[in-house]
LUMRO-168403 format. One record per residue (C-alpha): residue number from 1; residue in three letters; x, y, z. Coordinates in steps of 0.001 Angstrom, whole numbers, plus 500000, padded with zeros to 6 digits. Example, Ala and Ser with C-alpha at 12.3 -4.5 7.8 and 13.67 -1.06 7.14 Angstrom:
# residues 2
@n->1; res->ALA; c1->512300; c2->495500; c3->507800
@n->2; res->SER; c1->513670; c2->498940; c3->507140
# end
This chain:
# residues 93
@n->1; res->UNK; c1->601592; c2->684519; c3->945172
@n->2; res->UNK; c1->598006; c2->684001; c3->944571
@n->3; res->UNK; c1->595553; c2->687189; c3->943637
@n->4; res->UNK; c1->592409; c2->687173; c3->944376
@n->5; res->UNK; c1->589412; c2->689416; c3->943122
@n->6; res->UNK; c1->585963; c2->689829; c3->944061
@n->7; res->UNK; c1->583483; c2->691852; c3->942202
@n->8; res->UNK; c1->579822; c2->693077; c3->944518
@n->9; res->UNK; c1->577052; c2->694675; c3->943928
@n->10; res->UNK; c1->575331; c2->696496; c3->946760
@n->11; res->UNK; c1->571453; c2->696317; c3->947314
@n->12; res->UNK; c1->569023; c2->698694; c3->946339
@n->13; res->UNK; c1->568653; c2->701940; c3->948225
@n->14; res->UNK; c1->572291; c2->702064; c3->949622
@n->15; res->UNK; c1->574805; c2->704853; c3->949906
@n->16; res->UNK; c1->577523; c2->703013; c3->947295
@n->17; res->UNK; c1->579863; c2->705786; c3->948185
@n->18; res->UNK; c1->579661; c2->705719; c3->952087
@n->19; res->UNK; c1->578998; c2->701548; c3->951716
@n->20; res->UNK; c1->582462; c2->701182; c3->949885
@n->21; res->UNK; c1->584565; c2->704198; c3->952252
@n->22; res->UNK; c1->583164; c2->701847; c3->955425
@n->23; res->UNK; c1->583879; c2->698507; c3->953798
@n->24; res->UNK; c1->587840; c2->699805; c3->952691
@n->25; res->UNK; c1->587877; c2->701143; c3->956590
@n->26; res->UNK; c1->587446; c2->697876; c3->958095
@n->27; res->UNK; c1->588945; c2->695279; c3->955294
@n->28; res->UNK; c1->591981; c2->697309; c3->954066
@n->29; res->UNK; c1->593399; c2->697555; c3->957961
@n->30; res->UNK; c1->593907; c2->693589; c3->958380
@n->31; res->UNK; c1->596697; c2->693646; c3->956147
@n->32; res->UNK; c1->599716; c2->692363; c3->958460
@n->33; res->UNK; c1->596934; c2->691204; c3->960765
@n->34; res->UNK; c1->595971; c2->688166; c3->958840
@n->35; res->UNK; c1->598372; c2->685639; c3->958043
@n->36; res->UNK; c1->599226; c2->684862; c3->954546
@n->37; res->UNK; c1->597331; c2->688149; c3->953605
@n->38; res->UNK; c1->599487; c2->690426; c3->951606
@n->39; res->UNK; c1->597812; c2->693575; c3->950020
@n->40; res->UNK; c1->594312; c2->694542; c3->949870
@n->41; res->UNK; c1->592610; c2->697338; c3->948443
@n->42; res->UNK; c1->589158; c2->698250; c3->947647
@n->43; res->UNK; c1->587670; c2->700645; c3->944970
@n->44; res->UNK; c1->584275; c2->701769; c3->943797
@n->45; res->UNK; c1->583370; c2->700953; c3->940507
@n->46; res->UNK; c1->582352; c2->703134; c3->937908
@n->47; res->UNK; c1->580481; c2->700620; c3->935545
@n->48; res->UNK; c1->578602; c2->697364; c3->935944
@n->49; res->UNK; c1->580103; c2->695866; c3->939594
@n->50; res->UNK; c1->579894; c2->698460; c3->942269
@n->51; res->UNK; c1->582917; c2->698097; c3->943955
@n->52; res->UNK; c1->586114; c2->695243; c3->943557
@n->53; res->UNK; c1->587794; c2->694145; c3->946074
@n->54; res->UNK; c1->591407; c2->693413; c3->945014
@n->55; res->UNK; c1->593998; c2->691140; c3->947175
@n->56; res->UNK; c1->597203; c2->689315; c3->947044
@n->57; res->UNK; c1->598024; c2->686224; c3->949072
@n->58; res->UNK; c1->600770; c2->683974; c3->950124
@n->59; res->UNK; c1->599320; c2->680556; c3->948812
@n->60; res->UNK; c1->595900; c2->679358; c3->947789
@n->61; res->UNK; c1->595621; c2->677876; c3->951100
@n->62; res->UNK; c1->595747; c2->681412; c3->952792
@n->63; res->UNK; c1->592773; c2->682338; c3->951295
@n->64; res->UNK; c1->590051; c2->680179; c3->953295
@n->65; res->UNK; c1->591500; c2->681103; c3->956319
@n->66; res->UNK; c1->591561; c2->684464; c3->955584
@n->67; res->UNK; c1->587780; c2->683831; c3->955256
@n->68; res->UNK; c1->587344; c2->682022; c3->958426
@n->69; res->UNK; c1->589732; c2->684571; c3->960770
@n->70; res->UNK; c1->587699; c2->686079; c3->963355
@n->71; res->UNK; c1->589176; c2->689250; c3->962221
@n->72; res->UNK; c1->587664; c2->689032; c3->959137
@n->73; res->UNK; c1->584465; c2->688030; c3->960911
@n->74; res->UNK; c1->584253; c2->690866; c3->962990
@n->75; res->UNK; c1->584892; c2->693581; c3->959952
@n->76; res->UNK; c1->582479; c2->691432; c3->957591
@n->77; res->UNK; c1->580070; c2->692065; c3->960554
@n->78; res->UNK; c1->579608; c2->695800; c3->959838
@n->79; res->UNK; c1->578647; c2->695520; c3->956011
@n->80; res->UNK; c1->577964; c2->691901; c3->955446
@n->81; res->UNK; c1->574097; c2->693468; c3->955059
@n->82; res->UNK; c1->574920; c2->695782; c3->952770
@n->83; res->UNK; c1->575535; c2->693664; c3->949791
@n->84; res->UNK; c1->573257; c2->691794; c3->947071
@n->85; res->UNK; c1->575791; c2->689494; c3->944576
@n->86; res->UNK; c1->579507; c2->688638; c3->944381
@n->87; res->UNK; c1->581910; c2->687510; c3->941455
@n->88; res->UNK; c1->585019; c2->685881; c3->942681
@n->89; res->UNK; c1->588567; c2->684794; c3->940701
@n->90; res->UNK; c1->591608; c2->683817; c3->942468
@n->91; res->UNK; c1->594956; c2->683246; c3->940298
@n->92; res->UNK; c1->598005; c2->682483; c3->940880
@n->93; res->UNK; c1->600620; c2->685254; c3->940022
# end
């Protein structure tokens, strides 16, 4: 099993609360939609990172097409604006 964990920070001016609810409402559902893709959940942060984005994969290999699925696409869509930096670690488990 591989984890993987992404750290963002949203850009100025946005509703972190409301950005993070919409962002958990379209990634969390493509668990069992996405092969390889495990467990997902998402979680507003309290200090430094605004929100983390925590998952658990198959294989290392899952993870760029995870990325690339046009599910993924579609929900990345709707908030893809929203946010300024990322952090990313994948591990395996």
């Amino acid at each position: 099993m591989v984890k993987h964990i992404v750290l963002y920070t949203l850009k100025e001016g946005v509703d972190k609360d409301g950005a993070v609810a919409l962002i958990a409402s379209k990634l969390e559902p493509l668990v069992g939609r996405i092969p390889g893709l495990l467990h997902m959940e998402i979680r507003r942060g309290f200090n430094g990172m605004d929100y983390a984005l925590y998952s658990e994969f198959e294989k290392a290999e899952d993870i760029p097409a995870y990325r690339a699925h046009d599910l993924h696409q579609e929900a990345k869509s709707h908030f893809h604006h929203l946010l300024q930096t990322r952090v990313v670690i994948d591990y395996e488990a």
